[in-house]
C-alpha positions in Angstrom: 133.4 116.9 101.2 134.2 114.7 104.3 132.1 116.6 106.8 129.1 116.3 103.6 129.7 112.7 103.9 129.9 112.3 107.5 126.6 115.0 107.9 124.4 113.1 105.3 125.5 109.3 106.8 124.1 111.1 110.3 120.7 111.7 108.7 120.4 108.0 107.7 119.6 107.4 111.4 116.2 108.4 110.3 116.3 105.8 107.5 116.9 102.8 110.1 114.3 104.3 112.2 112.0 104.3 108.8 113.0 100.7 108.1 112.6 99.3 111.7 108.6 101.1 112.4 107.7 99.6 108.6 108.5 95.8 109.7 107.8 96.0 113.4 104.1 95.3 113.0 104.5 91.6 110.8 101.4 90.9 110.2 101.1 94.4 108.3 104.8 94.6 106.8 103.2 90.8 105.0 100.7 92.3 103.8 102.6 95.4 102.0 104.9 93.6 100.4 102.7 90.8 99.2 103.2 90.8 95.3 99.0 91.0 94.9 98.9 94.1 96.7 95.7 95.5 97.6 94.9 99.5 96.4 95.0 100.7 100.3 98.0 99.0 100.8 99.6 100.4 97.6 98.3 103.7 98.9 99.8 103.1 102.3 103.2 102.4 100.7 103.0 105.5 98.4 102.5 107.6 101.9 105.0 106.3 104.0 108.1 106.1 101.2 107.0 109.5 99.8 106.9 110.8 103.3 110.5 109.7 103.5 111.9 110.3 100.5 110.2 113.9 101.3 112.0 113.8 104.6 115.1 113.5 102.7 115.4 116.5 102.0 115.2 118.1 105.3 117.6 115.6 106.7 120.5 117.0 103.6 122.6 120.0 103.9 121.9 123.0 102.2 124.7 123.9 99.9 125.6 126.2 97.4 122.2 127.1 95.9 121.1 123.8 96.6 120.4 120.4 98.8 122.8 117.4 99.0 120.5 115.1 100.6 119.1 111.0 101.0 116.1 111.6 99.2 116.4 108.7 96.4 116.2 106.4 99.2 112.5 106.6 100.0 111.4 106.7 96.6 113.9 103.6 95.7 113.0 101.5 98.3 109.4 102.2 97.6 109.6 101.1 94.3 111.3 98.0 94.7 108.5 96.8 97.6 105.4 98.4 95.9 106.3 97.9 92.2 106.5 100.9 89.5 103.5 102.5 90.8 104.6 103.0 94.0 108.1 104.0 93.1 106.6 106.3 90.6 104.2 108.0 93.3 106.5 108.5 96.1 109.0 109.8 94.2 106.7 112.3 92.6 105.8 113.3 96.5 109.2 113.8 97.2 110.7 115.6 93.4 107.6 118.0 93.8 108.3 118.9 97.0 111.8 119.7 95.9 110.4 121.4 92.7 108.5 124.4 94.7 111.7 124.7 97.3 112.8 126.3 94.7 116.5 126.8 93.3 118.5 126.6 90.3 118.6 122.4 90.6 115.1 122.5 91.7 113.8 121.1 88.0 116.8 118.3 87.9 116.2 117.0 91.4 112.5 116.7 90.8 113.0 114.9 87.6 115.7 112.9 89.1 114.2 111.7 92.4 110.6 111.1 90.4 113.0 108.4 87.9 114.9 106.8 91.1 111.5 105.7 92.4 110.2 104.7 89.0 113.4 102.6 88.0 113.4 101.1 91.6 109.6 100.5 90.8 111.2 98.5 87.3 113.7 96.4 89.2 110.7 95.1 91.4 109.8 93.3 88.6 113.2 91.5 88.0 114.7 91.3 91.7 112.4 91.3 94.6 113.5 93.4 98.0 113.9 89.6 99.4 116.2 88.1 96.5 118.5 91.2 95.9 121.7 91.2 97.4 122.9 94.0 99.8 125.8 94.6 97.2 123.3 94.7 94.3 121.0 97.5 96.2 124.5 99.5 96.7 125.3 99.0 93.1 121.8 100.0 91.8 122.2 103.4 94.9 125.0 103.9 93.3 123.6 104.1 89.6 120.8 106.6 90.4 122.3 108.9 92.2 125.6 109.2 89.2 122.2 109.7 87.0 121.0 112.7 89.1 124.3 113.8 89.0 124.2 114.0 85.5 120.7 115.4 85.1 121.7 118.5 87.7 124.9 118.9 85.6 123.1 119.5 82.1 119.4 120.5 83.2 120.6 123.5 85.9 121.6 126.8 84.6 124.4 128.2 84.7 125.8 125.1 83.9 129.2 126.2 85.3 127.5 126.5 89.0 125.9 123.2 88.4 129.2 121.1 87.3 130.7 123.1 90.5 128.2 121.9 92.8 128.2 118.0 91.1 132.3 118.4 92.3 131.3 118.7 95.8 128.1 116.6 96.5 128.2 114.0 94.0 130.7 111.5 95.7 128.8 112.1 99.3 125.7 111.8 97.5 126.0 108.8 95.9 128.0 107.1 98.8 125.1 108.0 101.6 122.4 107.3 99.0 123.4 103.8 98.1 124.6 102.8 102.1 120.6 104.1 102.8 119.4 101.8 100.7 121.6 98.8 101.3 120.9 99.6 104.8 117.0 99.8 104.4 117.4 96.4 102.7 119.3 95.0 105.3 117.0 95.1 107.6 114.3 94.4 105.4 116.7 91.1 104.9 117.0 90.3 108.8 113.2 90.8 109.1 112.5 88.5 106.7 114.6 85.7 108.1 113.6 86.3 111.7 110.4 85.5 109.9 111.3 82.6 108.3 112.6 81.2 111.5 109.7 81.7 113.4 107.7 79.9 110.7 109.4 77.2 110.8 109.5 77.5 114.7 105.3 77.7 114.2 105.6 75.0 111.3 107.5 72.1 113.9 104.8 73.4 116.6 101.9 72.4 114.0 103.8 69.2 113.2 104.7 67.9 116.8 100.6 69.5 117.3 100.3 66.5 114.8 102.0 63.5 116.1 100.6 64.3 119.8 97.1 64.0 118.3 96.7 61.7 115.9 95.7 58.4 118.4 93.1 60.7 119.5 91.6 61.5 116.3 91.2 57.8 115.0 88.1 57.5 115.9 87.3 61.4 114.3 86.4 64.1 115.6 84.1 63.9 119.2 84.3 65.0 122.7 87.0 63.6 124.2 89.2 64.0 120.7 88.6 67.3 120.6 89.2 67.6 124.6 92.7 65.8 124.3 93.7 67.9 121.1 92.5 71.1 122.7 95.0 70.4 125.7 97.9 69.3 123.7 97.6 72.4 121.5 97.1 74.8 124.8 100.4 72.7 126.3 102.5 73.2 122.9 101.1 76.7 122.0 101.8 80.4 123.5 97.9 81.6 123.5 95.3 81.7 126.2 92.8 79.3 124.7 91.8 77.0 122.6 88.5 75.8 121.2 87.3 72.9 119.0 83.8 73.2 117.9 81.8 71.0 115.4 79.3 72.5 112.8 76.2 73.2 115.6 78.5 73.2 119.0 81.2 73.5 121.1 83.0 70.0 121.5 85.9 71.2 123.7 87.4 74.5 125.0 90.3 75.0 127.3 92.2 77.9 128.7 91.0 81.5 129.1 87.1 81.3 129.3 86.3 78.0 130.5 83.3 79.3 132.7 81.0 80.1 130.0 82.3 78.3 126.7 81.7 75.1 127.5 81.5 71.7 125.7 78.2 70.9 124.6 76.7 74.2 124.8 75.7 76.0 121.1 78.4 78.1 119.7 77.9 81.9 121.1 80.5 84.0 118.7 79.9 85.8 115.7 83.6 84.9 114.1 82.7 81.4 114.7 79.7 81.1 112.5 81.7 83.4 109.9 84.1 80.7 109.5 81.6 77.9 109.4 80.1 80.0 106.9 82.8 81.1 104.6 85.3 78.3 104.9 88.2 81.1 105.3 90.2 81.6 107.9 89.2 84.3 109.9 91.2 87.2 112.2 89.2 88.8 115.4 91.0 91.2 116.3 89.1 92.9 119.1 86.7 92.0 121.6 84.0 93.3 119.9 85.2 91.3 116.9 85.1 88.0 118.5 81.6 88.5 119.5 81.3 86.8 122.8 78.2 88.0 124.3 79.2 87.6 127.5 80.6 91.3 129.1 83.8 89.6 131.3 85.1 87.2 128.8 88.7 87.8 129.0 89.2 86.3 125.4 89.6 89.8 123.3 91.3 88.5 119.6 91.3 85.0 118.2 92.3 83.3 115.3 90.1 81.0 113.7 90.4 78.5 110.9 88.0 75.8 109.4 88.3 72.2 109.9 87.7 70.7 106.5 86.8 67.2 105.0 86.2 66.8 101.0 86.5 70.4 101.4 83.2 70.5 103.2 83.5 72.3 107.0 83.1 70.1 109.6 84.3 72.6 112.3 86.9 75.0 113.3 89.6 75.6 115.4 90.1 78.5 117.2 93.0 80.0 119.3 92.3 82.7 121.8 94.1 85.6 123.4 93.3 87.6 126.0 94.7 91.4 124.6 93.3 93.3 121.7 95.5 93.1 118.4 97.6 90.7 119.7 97.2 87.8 116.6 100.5 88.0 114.5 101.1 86.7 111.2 102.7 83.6 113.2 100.1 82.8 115.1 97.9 83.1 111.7 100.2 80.4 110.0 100.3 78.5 113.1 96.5 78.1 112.9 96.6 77.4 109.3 99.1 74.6 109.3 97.3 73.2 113.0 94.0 73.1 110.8 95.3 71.6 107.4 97.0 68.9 109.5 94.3 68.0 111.6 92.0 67.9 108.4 94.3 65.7 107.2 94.0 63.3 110.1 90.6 63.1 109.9 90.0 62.1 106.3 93.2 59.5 107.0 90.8 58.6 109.9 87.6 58.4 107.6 89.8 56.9 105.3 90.7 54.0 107.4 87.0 53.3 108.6 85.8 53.0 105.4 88.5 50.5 104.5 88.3 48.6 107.6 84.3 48.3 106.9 85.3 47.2 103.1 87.3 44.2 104.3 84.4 43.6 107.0 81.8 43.5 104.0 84.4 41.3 101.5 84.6 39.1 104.6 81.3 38.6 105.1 80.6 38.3 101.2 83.0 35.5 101.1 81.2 33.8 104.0 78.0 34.4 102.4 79.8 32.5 99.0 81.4 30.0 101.0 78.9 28.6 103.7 75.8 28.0 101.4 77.5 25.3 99.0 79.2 23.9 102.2 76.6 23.9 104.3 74.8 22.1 101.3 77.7 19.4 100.9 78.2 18.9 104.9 74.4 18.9 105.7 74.3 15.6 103.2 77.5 14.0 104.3 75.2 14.3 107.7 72.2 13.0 106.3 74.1 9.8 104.8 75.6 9.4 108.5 72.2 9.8 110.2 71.4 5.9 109.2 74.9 4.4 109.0 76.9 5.9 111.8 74.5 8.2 114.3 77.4 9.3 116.8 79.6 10.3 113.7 76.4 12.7 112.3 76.2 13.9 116.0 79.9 14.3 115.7 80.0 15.8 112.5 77.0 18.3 113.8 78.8 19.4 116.5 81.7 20.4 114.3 79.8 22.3 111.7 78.3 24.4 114.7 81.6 25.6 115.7 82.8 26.2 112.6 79.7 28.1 111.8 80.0 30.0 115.3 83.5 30.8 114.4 82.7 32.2 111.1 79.4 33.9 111.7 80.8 35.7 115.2 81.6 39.2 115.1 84.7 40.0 113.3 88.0 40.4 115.0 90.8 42.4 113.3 93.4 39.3 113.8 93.6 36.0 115.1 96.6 33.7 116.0 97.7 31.1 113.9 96.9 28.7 116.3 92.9 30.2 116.2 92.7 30.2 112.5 94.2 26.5 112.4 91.4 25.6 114.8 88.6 27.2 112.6 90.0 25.6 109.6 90.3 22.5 111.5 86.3 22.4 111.8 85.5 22.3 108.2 88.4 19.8 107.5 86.9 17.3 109.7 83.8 17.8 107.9 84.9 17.0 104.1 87.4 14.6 105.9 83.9 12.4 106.5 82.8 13.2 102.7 86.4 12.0 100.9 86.9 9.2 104.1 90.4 7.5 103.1 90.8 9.8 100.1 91.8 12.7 101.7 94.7 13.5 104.6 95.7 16.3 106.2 98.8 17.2 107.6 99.7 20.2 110.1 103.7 20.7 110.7 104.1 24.0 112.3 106.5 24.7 115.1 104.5 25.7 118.3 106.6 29.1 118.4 104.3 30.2 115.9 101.0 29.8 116.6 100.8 33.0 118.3 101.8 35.2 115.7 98.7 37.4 114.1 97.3 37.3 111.1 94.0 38.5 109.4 91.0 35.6 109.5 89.5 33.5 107.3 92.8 33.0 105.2 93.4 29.8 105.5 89.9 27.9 105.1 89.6 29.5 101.7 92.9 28.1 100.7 92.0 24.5 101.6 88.5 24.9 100.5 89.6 25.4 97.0 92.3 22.4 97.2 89.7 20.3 98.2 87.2 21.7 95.9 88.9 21.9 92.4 92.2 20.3 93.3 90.1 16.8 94.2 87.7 17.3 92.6 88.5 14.2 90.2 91.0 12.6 91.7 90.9 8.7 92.6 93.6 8.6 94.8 94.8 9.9 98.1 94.3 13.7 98.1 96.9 14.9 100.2 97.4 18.6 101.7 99.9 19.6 104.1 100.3 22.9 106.2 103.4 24.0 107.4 105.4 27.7 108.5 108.5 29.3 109.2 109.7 32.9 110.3 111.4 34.1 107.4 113.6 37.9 109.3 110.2 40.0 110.4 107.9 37.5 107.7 106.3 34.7 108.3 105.4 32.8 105.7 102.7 29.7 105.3 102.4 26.8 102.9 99.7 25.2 102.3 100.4 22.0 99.6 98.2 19.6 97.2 98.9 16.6 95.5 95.5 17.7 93.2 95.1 18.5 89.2 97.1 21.6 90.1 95.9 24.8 87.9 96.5 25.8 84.5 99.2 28.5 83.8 97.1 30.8 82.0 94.7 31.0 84.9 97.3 31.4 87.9 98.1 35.0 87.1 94.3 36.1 87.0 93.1 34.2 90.2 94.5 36.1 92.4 92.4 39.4 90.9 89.4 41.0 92.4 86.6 39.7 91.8 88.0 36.9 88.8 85.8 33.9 88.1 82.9 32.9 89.3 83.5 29.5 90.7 87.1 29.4 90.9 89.3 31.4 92.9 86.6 33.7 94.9 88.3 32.7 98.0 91.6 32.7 97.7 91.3 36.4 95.6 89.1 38.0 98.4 92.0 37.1 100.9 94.8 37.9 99.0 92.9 41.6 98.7 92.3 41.7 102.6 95.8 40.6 103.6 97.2 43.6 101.4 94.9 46.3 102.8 95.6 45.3 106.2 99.1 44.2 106.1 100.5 46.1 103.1 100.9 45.4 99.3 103.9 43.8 100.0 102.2 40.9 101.4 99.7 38.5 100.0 99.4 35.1 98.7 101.5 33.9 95.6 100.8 30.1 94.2 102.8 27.8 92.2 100.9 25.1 90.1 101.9 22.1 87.8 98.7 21.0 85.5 98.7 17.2 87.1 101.4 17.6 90.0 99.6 19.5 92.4 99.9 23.3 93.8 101.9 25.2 96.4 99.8 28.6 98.1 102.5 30.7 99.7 101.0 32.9 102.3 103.0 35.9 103.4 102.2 37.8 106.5 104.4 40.2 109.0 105.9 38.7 112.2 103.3 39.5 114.6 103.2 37.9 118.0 100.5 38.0 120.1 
């Protein structure tokens, strides 16, 4: 019974040969044991495991009448990868090929081996090859082979001969069995997690792919992007080439076949226009496949994915290698992650654009509120001077051309403090020559801080609406005063009225987009661009007293120029 043992735990040799030439090729191996199997691949499966489990027969010993053999494994094994189907079929291929060998078991091992492969089929559905256990596939060896043990005891005839020949080969059996299939899973196991690692390998690639790339693709998706992506992909990568094409041409291509594809030429391979066409991700996996029309391109299987935005293909991304077959699974999911992220990027990067040309059109819509009734107020404040005081109306003209040069300019991103004091300073002067005595203005911030940034056009609508609503019927000295102070990595800026001050019903709505007509325009617009550029964090909060006067907080990040 020991020699059985030792003979039958020989054969398994074959079984670890079995397992390693079904997981060598990964790309395949992913494909068989995908739970949506495809019919060729179920028939593949069926083959290969009934082939083995047929095999198992030929690798037992001949004994008594009969075979003490490993062929539960194949159909087993087959079953819990392919499903009942599988395990069904391949254990058909091996119990019929046991059936016309003939003997008095012949019947019981058919039956037997055809129910190991169809129970193994069963478990599929509860425990995966990937989630059971190497003791569980022992235990569940050990439990079909005890049940063909049983089924050759009662089913063979003469039943004496039969319990006789359970005595010798049931405990050999049922040990070699269930090690072949713990040991088929096993390395199923370690194939899996070698696989799992390289992912993630391919997964940090994608991501450091990712941070390397995304200053060039702020500005979306041109030459010299797709030139400084293709080189950083190439540098981080292990293929030959890489290309970056738009929808109509190639936009950059480095590596392997620099001589003829070319940025700016028209795209020249099948695969690529496939992609563009279908929005899938697409395998060449010969030379032929690729479609490169010229005859010494060195580029013989690619990988190429679709660069998306909206879901609409804007281009695709394609990495090269310069031997047939050579694309693995990795390098599929390696192309797939490098093409989500960098789709991603570029919709951030659209993203962006159109919110940086939203604050540039609230900007200029504020202006275009703003200037018309001041310029209406100032030009008659000039008028009045023309007679009584001409060198103040020169003055005065002079000052509402810079303050209209400063507004009306092309828009910067951010000014200092110090350059949107001076702006706000220009219109001041102006209504300072409307109100005369009536209104002061007072400007206490420390020097250190007139060089930190902030977004323009912030402070002259605050003032504005001071002036404006907070004055509006006041017969006594309108004061406001402007002062700041760094408050950790803040910096925050008052701006404080003696006026009527504003209602408390109406303070939490005038900061909303869009609220009011008359009231509040100003102050709401910049409230809305300070968040969108700085964060929602920051903003402008005010604090009013119907008849004392209000406080405008301005918070802004510590920014120094």
């Amino acid at each position: 019974m020991t020699q059985l043992l030792f003979d039958l735990i020989k054969s398994m040799a074959v079984v670890a040969v079995a397992a390693r030439l079904l997981v060598m090729e990964t790309s395949l191996f992913s494909r068989l044991t995908s739970r949506r199997l495809q019919k060729k691949y179920k028939l593949l499966l069926i083959v290969f495991f009934g082939l083995l489990s047929l095999s198992g027969t030929y690798l037992g010993i001949y004994i008594h009448g009969a075979y003490a053999n490993i062929r539960a494994i194949g159909a087993v094994i087959g079953g819990l990868l392919g499903g009942p189907l599988v395990g069904f079929s391949a254990g058909l291929i091996g119990g019929l090929h046991r059936y016309f060998l003939g003997g008095f078991t012949a019947v019981a091992c058919a039956l037997s081996t055809t129910l190991a492969g169809l129970i193994g089929g069963l478990v599929y559905y509860y425990r995966s090859y990937d989630k059971i256990s190497l003791l569980e596939s022992f235990v569940l060896g050990v439990l079909i082979e005890s049940l063909e043990m049983l089924l050759v005891a009662y089913l063979s005839q003469p039943f004496y001969e039969a319990v006789e020949l359970v005595k010798i080969i049931a405990l050999p059996m049922i040990t070699s069995n269930a090690l072949g299939i713990m040991l088929f899973i096993n390395v199923l196991h370690n194939n899996q997690k070698k696989r799992q690692e390289l992912l993630a390998l391919q997964s940090y690639k994608a991501l450091k792919i990712a941070n390397q790339t995304i200053s060039y693709l702020r500005d979306g998706l041109n030459y010299d992007s797709a030139l400084e992506t293709a080189r950083i992909i190439l540098k981080i990568t292990e293929v030959n080439a890489v290309s970056i094409t738009d929808r109509e041409k190639i936009l950059a291509h480095c590596g392997m076949g620099e001589d003829h594809h070319q940025a700016g030429e028209a795209m020249i391979t099948r695969a690529t226009k496939e992609v563009l066409k279908t929005a899938r991700l697409t395998v060449a996996a010969s030379k032929e496949e690729v479609g490169c029309p010229v005859k010494n391109c060195t580029l013989k299987s690619a990988v190429i994915a679709p660069l998306k935005h909206n879901n609409d293909v804007i281009g695709v991304i394609k990495l090269y290698k310069d031997q047939e077959d050579s694309i693995t699974e990795v390098d599929i999911e390696l192309a797939r992650g490098i093409s989500r992220l960098l789709s991603t990027q570029l919709q951030i990067s659209n993203l962006e654009k159109q919110a940086q040309l939203t604050t540039e059109m609230e900007l200029k819509a504020l202006q275009a509120q703003i200037n018309p009734h001041f310029l209406f107020n100032a030009l008659n404040t000039i008028s009045s001077f023309c007679r009584t005081n001409p060198q103040a109306a020169r003055g005065l003209l002079i000052k509402l051309a810079k303050f209209f040069r400063q507004t009306l300019k092309e828009n910067k991103g951010s000014v200092t403090l110090q350059e949107e004091l001076r702006s706000t300073s220009y219109y001041i002067e102006i209504e300072k020559a409307r109100f005369g005595s009536k209104l002061e203005i007072e400007i206490e911030i420390a020097d250190e801080l007139l060089n930190c940034q902030m977004p323009p056009f912030v402070l002259q609508p605050v003032v504005e609406n001071a002036i404006k609503h907070g004055f509006a019927n006041k017969t006594d000295l309108g004061k406001i005063t402007m002062t700041a102070e760094r408050a950790e990595h803040n910096l925050l800026i008052y701006v404080q009225d003696n006026g009527a001050g504003i209602p408390a019903e109406y303070i939490k709505n005038i900061l909303q987009p869009g609220y009011g007509q008359d009231c509040g325009i100003g102050i709401s617009n910049a409230n809305q661009r300070i968040q969108k550029i700085c964060g929602t964090e920051y903003g402008i909060d005010i604090d009013s007293q119907v008849g004392q006067g209000t406080i405008v907080k301005i918070k802004l990040p510590l920014k120094v120029n």
